[in-house]
C-alpha atoms as a printed R data frame, in Angstrom:
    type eleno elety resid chain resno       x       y       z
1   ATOM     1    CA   UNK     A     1   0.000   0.000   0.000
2   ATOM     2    CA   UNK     A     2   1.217   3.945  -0.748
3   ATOM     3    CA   UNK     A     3  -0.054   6.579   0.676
4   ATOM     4    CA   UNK     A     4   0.916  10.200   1.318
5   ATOM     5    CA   UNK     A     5  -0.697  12.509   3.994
6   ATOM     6    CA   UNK     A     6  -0.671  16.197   3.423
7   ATOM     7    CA   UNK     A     7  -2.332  19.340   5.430
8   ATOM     8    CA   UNK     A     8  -4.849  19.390   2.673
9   ATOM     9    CA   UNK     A     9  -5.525  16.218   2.462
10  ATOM    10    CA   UNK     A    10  -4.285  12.201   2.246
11  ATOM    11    CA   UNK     A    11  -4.123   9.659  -0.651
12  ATOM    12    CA   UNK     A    12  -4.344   5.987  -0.058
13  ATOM    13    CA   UNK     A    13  -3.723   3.469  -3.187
14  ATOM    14    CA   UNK     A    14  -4.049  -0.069  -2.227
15  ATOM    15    CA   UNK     A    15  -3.909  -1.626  -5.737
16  ATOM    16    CA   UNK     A    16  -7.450  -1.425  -6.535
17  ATOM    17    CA   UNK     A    17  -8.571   1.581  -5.459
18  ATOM    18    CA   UNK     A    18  -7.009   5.210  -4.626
19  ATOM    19    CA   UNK     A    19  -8.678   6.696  -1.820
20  ATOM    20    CA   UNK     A    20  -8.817  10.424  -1.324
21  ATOM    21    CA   UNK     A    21  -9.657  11.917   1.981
22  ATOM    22    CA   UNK     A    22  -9.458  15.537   2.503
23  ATOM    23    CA   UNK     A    23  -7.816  17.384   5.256
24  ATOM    24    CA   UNK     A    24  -9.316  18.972   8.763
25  ATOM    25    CA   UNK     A    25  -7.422  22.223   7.506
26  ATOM    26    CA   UNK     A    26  -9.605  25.600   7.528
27  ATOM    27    CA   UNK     A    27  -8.215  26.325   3.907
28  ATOM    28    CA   UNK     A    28 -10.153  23.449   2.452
29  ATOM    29    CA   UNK     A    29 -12.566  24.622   0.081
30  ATOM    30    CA   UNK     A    30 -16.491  24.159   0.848
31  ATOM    31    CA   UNK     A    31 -16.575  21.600  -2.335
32  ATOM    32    CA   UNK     A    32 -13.682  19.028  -1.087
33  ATOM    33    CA   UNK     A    33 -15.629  19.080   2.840
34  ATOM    34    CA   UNK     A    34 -18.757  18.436   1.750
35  ATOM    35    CA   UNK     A    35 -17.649  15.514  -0.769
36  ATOM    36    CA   UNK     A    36 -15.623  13.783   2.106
37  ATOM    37    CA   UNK     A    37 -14.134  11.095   1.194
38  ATOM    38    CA   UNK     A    38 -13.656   9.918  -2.269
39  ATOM    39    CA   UNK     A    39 -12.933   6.502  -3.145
40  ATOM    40    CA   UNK     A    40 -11.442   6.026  -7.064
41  ATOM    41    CA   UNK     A    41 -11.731   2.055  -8.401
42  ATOM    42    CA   UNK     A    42  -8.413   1.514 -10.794
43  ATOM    43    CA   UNK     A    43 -10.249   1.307 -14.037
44  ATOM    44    CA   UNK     A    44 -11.485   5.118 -13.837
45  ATOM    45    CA   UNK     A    45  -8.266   6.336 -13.680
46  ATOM    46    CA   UNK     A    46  -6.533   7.371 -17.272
47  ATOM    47    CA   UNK     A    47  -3.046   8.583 -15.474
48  ATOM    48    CA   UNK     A    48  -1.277  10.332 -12.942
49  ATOM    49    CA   UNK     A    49   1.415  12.778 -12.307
50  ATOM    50    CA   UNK     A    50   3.118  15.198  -9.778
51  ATOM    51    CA   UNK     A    51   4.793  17.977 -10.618
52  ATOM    52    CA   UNK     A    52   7.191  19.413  -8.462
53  ATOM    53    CA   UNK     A    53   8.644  22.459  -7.567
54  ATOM    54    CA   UNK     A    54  11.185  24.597  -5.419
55  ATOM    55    CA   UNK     A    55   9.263  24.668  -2.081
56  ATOM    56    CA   UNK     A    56   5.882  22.485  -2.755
57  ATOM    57    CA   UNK     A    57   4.930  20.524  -5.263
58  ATOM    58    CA   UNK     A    58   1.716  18.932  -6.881
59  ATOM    59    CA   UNK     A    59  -0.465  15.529  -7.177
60  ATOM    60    CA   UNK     A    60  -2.571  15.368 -10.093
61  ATOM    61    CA   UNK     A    61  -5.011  12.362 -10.830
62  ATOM    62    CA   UNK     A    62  -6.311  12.267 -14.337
63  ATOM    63    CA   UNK     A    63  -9.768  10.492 -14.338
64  ATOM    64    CA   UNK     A    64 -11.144   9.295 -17.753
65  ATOM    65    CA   UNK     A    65 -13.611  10.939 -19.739
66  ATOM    66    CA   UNK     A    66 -16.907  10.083 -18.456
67  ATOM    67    CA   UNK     A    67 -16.468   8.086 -15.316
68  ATOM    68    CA   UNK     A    68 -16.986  11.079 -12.914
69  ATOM    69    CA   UNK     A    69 -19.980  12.582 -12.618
70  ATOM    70    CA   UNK     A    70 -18.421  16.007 -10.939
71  ATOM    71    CA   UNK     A    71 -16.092  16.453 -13.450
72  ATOM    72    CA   UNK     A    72 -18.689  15.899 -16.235
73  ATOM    73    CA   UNK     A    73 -21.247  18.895 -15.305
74  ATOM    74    CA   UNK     A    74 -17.757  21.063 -13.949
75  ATOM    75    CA   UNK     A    75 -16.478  20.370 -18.097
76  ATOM    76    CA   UNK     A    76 -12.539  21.597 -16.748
77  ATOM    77    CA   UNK     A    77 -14.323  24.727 -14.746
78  ATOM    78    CA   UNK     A    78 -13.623  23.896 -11.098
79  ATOM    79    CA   UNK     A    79 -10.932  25.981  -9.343
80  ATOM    80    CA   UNK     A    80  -7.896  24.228  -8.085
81  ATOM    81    CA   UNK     A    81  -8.751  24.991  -4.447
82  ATOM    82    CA   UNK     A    82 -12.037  22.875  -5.090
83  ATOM    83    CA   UNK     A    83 -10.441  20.443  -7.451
84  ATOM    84    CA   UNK     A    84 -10.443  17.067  -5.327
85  ATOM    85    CA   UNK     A    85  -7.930  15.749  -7.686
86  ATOM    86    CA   UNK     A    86  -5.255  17.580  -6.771
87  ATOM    87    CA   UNK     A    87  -3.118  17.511  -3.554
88  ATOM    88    CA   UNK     A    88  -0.449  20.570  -2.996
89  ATOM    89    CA   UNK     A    89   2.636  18.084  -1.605
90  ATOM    90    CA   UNK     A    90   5.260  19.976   0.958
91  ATOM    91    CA   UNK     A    91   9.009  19.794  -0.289
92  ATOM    92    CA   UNK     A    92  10.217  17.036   1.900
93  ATOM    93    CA   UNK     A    93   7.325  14.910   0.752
94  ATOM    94    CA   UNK     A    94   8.341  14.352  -2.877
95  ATOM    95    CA   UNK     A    95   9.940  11.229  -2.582
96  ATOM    96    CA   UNK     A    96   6.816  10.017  -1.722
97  ATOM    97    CA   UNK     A    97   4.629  11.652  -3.865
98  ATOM    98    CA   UNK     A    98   6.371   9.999  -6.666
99  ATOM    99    CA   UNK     A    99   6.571   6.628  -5.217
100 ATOM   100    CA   UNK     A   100   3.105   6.762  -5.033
101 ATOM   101    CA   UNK     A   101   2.782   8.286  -8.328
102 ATOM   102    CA   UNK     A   102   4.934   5.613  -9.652
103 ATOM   103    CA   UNK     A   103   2.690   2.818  -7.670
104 ATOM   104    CA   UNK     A   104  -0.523   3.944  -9.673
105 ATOM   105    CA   UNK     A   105   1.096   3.870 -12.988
106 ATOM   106    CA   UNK     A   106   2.587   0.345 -12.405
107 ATOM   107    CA   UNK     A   107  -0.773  -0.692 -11.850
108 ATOM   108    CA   UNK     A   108  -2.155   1.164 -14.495
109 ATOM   109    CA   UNK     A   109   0.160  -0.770 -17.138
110 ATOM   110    CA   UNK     A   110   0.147  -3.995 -15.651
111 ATOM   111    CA   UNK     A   111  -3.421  -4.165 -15.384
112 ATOM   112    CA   UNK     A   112  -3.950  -3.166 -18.898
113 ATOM   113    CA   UNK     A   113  -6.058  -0.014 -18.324
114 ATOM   114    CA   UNK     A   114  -7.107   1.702 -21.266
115 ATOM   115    CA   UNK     A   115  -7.418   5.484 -20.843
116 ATOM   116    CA   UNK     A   116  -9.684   6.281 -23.647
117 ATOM   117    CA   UNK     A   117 -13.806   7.411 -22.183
118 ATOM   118    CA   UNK     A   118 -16.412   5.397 -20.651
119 ATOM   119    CA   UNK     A   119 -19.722   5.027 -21.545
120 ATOM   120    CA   UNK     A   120 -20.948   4.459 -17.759
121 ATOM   121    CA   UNK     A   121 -19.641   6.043 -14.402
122 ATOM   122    CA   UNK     A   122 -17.616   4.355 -12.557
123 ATOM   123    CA   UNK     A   123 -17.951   7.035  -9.484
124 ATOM   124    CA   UNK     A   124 -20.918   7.381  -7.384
125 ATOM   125    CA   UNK     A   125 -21.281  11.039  -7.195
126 ATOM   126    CA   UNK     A   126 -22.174  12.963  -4.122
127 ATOM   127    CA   UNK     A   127 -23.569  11.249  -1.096
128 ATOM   128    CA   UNK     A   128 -27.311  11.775  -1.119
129 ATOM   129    CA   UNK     A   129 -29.652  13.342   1.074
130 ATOM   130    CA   UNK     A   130 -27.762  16.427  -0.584
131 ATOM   131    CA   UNK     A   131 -28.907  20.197   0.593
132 ATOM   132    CA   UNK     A   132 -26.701  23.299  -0.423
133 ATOM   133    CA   UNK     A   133 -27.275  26.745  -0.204
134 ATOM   134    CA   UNK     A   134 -25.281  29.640  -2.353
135 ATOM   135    CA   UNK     A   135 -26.453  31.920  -4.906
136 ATOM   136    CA   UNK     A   136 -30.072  33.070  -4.961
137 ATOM   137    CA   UNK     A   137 -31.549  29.606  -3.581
138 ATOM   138    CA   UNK     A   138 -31.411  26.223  -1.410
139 ATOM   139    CA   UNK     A   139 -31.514  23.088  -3.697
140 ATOM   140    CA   UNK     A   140 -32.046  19.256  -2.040
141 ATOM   141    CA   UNK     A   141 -31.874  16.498  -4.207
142 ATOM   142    CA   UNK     A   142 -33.310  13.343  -2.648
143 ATOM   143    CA   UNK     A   143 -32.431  10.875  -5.697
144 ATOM   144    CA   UNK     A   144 -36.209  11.113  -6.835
145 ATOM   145    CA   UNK     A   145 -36.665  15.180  -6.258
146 ATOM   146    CA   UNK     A   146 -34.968  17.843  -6.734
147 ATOM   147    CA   UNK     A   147 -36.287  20.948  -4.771
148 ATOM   148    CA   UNK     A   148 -35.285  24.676  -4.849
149 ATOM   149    CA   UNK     A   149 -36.126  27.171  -2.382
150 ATOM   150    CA   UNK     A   150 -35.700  30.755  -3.289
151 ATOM   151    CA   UNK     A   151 -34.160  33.636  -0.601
152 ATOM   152    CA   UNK     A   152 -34.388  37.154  -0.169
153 ATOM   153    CA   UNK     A   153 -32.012  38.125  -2.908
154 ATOM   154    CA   UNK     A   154 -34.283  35.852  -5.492
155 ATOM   155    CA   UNK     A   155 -35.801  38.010  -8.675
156 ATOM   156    CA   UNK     A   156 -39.474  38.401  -7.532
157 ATOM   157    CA   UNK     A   157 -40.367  37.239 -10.621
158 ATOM   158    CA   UNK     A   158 -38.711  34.209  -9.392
159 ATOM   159    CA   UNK     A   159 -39.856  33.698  -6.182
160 ATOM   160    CA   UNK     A   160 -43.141  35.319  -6.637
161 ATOM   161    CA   UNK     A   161 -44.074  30.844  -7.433
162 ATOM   162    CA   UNK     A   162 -42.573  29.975  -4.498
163 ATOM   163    CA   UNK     A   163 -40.863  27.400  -3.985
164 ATOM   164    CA   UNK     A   164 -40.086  24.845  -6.925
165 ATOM   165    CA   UNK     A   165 -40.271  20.831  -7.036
166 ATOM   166    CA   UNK     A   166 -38.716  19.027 -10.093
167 ATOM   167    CA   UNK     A   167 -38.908  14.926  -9.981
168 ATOM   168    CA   UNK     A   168 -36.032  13.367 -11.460
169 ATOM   169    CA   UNK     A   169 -37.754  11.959 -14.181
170 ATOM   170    CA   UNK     A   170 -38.506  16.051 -15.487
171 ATOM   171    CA   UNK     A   171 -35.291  16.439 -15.807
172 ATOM   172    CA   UNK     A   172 -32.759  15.679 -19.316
173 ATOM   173    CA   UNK     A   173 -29.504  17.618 -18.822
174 ATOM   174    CA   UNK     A   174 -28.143  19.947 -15.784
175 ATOM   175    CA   UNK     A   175 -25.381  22.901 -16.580
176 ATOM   176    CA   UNK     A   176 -23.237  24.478 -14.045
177 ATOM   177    CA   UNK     A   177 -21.239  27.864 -15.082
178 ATOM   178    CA   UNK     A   178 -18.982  29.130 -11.725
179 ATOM   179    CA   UNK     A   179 -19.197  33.002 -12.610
180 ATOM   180    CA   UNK     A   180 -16.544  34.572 -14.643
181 ATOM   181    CA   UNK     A   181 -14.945  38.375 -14.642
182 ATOM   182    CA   UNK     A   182 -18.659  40.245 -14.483
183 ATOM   183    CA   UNK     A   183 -20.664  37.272 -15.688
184 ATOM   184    CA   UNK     A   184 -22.838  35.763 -13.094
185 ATOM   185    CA   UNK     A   185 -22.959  31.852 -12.872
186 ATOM   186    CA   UNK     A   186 -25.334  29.118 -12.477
187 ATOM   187    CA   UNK     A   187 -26.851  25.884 -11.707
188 ATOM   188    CA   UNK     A   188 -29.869  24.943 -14.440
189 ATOM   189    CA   UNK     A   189 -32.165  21.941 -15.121
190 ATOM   190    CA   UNK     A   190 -33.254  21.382 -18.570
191 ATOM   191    CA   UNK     A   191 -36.382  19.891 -19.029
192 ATOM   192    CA   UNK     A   192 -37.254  20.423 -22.427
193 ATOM   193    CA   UNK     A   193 -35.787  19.551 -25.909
194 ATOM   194    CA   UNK     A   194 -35.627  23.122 -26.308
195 ATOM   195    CA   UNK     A   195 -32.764  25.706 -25.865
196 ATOM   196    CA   UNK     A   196 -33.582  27.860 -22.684
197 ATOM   197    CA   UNK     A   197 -33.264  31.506 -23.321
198 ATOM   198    CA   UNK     A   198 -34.065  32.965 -20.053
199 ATOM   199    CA   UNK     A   199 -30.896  34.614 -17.739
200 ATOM   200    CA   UNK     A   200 -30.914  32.200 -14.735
201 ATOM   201    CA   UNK     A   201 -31.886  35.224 -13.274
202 ATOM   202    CA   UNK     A   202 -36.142  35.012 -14.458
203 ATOM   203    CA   UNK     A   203 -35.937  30.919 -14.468
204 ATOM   204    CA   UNK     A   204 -37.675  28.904 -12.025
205 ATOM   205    CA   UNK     A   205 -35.416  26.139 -12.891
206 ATOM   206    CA   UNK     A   206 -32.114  27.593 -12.141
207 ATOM   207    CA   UNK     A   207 -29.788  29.096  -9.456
208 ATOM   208    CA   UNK     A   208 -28.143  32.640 -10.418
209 ATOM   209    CA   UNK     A   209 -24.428  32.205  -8.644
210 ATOM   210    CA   UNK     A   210 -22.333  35.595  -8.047
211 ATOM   211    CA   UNK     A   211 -19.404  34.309  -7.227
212 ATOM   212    CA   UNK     A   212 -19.045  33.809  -3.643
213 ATOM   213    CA   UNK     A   213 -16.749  31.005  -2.015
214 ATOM   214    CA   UNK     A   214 -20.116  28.696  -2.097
215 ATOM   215    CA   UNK     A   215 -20.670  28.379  -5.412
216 ATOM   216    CA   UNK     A   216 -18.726  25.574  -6.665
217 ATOM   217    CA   UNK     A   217 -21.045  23.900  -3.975
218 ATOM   218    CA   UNK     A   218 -23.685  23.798  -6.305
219 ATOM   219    CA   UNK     A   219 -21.717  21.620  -9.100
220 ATOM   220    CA   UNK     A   220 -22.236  18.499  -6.408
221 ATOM   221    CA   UNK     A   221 -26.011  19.031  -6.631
222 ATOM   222    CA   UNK     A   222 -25.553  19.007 -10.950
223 ATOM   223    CA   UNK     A   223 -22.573  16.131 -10.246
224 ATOM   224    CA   UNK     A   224 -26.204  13.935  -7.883
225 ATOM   225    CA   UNK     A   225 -28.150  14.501 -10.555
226 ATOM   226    CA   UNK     A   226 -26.445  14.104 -13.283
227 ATOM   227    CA   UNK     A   227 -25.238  10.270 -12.032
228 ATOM   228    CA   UNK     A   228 -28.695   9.380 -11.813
229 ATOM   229    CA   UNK     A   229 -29.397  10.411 -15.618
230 ATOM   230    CA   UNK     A   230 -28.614   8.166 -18.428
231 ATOM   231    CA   UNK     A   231 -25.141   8.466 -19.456
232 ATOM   232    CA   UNK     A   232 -23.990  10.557 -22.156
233 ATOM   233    CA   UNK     A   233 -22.308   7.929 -24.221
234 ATOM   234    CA   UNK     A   234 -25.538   5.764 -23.901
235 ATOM   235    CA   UNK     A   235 -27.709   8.349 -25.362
236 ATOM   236    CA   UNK     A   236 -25.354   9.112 -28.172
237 ATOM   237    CA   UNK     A   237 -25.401   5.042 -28.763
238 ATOM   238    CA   UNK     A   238 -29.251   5.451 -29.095
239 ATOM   239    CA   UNK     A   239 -29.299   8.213 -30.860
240 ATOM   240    CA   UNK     A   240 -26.895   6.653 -33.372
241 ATOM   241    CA   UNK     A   241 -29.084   3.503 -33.545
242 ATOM   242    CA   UNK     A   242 -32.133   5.444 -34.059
243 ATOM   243    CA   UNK     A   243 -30.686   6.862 -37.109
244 ATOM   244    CA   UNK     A   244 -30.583  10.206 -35.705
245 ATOM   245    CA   UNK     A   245 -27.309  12.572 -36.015
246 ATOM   246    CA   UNK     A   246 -24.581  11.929 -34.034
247 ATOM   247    CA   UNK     A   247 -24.262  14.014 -31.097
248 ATOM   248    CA   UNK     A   248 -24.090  17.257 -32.030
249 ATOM   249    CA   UNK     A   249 -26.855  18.338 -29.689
250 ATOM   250    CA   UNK     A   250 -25.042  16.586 -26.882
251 ATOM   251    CA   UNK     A   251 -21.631  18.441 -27.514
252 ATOM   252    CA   UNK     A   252 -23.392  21.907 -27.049
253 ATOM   253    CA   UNK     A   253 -24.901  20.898 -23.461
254 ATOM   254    CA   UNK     A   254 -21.989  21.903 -20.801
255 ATOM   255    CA   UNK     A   255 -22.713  19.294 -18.881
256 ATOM   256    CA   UNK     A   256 -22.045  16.674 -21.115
257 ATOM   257    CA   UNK     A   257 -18.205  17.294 -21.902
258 ATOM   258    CA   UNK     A   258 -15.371  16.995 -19.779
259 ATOM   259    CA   UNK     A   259 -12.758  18.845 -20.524
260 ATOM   260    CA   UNK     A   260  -9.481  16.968 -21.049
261 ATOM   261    CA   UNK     A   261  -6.802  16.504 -18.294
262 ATOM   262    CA   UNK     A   262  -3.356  16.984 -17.936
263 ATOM   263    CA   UNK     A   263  -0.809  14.401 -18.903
264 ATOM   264    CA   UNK     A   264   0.364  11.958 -16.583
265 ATOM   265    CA   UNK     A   265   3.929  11.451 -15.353
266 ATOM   266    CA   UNK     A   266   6.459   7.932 -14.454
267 ATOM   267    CA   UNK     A   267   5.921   4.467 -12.698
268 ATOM   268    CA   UNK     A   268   7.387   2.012 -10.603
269 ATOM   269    CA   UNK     A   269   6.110  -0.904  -8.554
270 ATOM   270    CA   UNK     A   270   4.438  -3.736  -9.392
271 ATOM   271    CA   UNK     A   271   0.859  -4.844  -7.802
272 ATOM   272    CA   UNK     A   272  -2.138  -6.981  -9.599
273 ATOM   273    CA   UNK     A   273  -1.063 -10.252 -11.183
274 ATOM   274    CA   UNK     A   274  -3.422  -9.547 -14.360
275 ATOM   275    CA   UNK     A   275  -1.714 -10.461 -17.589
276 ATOM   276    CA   UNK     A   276   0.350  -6.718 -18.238
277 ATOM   277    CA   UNK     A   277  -0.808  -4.923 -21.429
278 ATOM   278    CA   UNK     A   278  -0.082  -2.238 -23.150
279 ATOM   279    CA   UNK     A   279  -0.259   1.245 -21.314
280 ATOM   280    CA   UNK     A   280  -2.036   4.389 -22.540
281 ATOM   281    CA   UNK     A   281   0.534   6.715 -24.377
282 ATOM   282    CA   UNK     A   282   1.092   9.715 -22.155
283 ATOM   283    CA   UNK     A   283   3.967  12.249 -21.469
284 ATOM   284    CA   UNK     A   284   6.692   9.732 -21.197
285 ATOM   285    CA   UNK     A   285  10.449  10.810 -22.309
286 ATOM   286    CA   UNK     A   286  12.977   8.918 -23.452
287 ATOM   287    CA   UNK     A   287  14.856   8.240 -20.214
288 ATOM   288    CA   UNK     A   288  11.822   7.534 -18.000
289 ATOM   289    CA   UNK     A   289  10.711   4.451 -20.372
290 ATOM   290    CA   UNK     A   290  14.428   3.417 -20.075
291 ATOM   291    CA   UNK     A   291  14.179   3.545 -16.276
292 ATOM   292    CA   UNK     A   292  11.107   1.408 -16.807
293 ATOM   293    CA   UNK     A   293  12.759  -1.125 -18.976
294 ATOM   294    CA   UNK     A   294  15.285  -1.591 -15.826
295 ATOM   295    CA   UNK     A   295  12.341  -1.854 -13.506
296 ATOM   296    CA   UNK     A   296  10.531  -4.585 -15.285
297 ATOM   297    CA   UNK     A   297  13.709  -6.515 -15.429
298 ATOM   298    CA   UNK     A   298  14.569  -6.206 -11.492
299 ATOM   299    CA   UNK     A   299  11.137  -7.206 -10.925
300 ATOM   300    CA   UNK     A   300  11.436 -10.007 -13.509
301 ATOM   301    CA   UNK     A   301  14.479 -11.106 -11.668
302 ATOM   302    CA   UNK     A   302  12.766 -10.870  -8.140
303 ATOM   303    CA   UNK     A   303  10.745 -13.010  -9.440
304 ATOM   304    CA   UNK     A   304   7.647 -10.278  -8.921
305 ATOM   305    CA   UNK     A   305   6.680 -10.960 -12.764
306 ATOM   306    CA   UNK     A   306   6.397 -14.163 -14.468
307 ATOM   307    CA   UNK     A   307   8.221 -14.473 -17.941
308 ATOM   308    CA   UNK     A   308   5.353 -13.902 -19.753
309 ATOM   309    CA   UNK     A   309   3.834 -10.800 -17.842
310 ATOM   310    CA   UNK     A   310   7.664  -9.657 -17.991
311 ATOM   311    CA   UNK     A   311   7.637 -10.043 -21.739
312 ATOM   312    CA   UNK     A   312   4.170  -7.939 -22.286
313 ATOM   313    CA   UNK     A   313   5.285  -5.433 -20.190
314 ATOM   314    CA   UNK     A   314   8.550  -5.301 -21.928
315 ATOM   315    CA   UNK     A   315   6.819  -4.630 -25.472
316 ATOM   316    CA   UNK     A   316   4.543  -2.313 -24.448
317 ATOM   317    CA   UNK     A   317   7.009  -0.400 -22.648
318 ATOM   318    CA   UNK     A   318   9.274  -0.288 -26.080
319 ATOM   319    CA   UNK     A   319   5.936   0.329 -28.191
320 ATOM   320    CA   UNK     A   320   6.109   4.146 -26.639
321 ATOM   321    CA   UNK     A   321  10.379   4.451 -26.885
């Protein structure tokens, strides 16, 4: 097992899963306390790297496209204070950043991994009953309703209704915009085929966000509902086997595009006795695949890898020289 423990927070990777807890530190944003504990299965994950630098440095876990319902409605738009894949390391921690770093990787390869999307999520999502209050409203999401409840600073026009009940089954897409420079943000439900056209401001169905410290509270509301929707890879399936276009529609919706991930950094090792093959490409140079070639022999050697697994790690090491 690897783990490193930080102020901000502690990783935990026992070969199958990475476990990421974060700290008891006042710094930690309202996002990462409320989420609590998060725990990652090995086949999400599409790489790993820390980066590190003259007085901290930086863990980075890259999920793949698609198995995370948070970072499918936050599409690359959550700050990296609220970003629970990331872990600020101290200096003196390094060495085991990267063994841990280097832990997740060897995994990654020997268990064959692919780091391409997936067309179901492999996280969870929030823990539900969920309530969270920022912007103009409340919103609790039970798993069958969602329910917001307006406050002073709501639009009359808005709140004039009172408060608003939306079952799960109303609902087709969510979008979450954290504000931006002198644009406001928000947190909508689509329930139409559509395009909305009224500012989150007027809509019953949405949550104007101005940019306050609790707003990126209100992408784990869109990250609950949005796991209990069908996935976006499924409808594009069915909309392919309907003979309808492919989806275009769906690439417009914010909530159903992550945006990509940084590259991933080295390995080290070994863990699952699965048959090794061949990584995902990533960031490797030159001399860090050479360091891996001496790796896989040692371990070969040790007797930690079997001939075979020794020789399909060997290719698929040399496949990315």
């Amino acid at each position: 097992m690897a783990e490193i423990i930080q102020k901000n927070g502690t990783w935990t990777f026992d070969g199958d899963t990475i476990r990421i807890v974060p700290g008891s530190d006042k710094s930690i944003s309202p996002l990462r306390a409320t989420l609590g504990e998060i725990v990652v299965p090995l086949p999400a994950v599409a790489g790993v790297s820390f980066e590190a630098g003259r007085r901290s440095g930086r863990l980075r876990l890259r999920l793949r496209d698609g198995a995370d319902p948070l970072l499918q409605v936050a599409a690359g738009r959550l700050g990296d204070a609220s970003d629970p894949y990331r872990l600020t390391v101290e200096g003196d921690r390094a060495g085991v950043a990267e063994y841990l770093v280097d832990e997740i990787r060897n995994a990654l390869l020997l268990g064959g991994v692919e780091s391409g999307p997936v067309d179901r999520y492999l996280l969870p999502g929030p823990a539900l009953p969920l309530t969270v209050g920022a912007g103009d409203a409340t919103v609790s999401f039970d798993g069958e309703r969602i329910r917001l409840e307006w406050n002073w600073k709501t639009e009359t026009s808005k709140s004039s209704g009172g408060p608003r009940t939306l079952a799960l089954g109303e609902v087709r897409a969510v979008e979450w915009q954290p504000s931006a420079g002198l644009e406001n943000g928000f947190l909508r439900f689509l329930t139409g085929p559509a395009p909305v056209t009224v500012p989150p401001k007027y809509d019953a169905n949405a949550v104007e966000l101005w940019g306050f410290k609790k707003d990126p509270l209100m992408a784990l509301v869109g990250a609950a509902v949005l796991a209990r929707l069908p996935h976006p890879s499924a409808e594009a399936s069915a909309s392919v086997e309907a003979g309808a276009e492919p989806p275009a529609a769906l690439e417009s919706a914010p909530v159903r595009a992550s945006a990509p991930e940084p590259a991933a950094a080295p390995a080290l090792t070994a863990l699952p006795a699965a048959a090794p093959a061949p990584a995902p490409a990533g960031g490797d140079d030159h001399d860090a695949l050479l360091r891996r070639l001496r790796e896989l022999g040692e371990l070969h050697q040790s007797g930690v890898l079997t001939a075979d697994e020794f020789t399909a790690a060997k290719q698929a090491v040399l496949k990315r020289l």
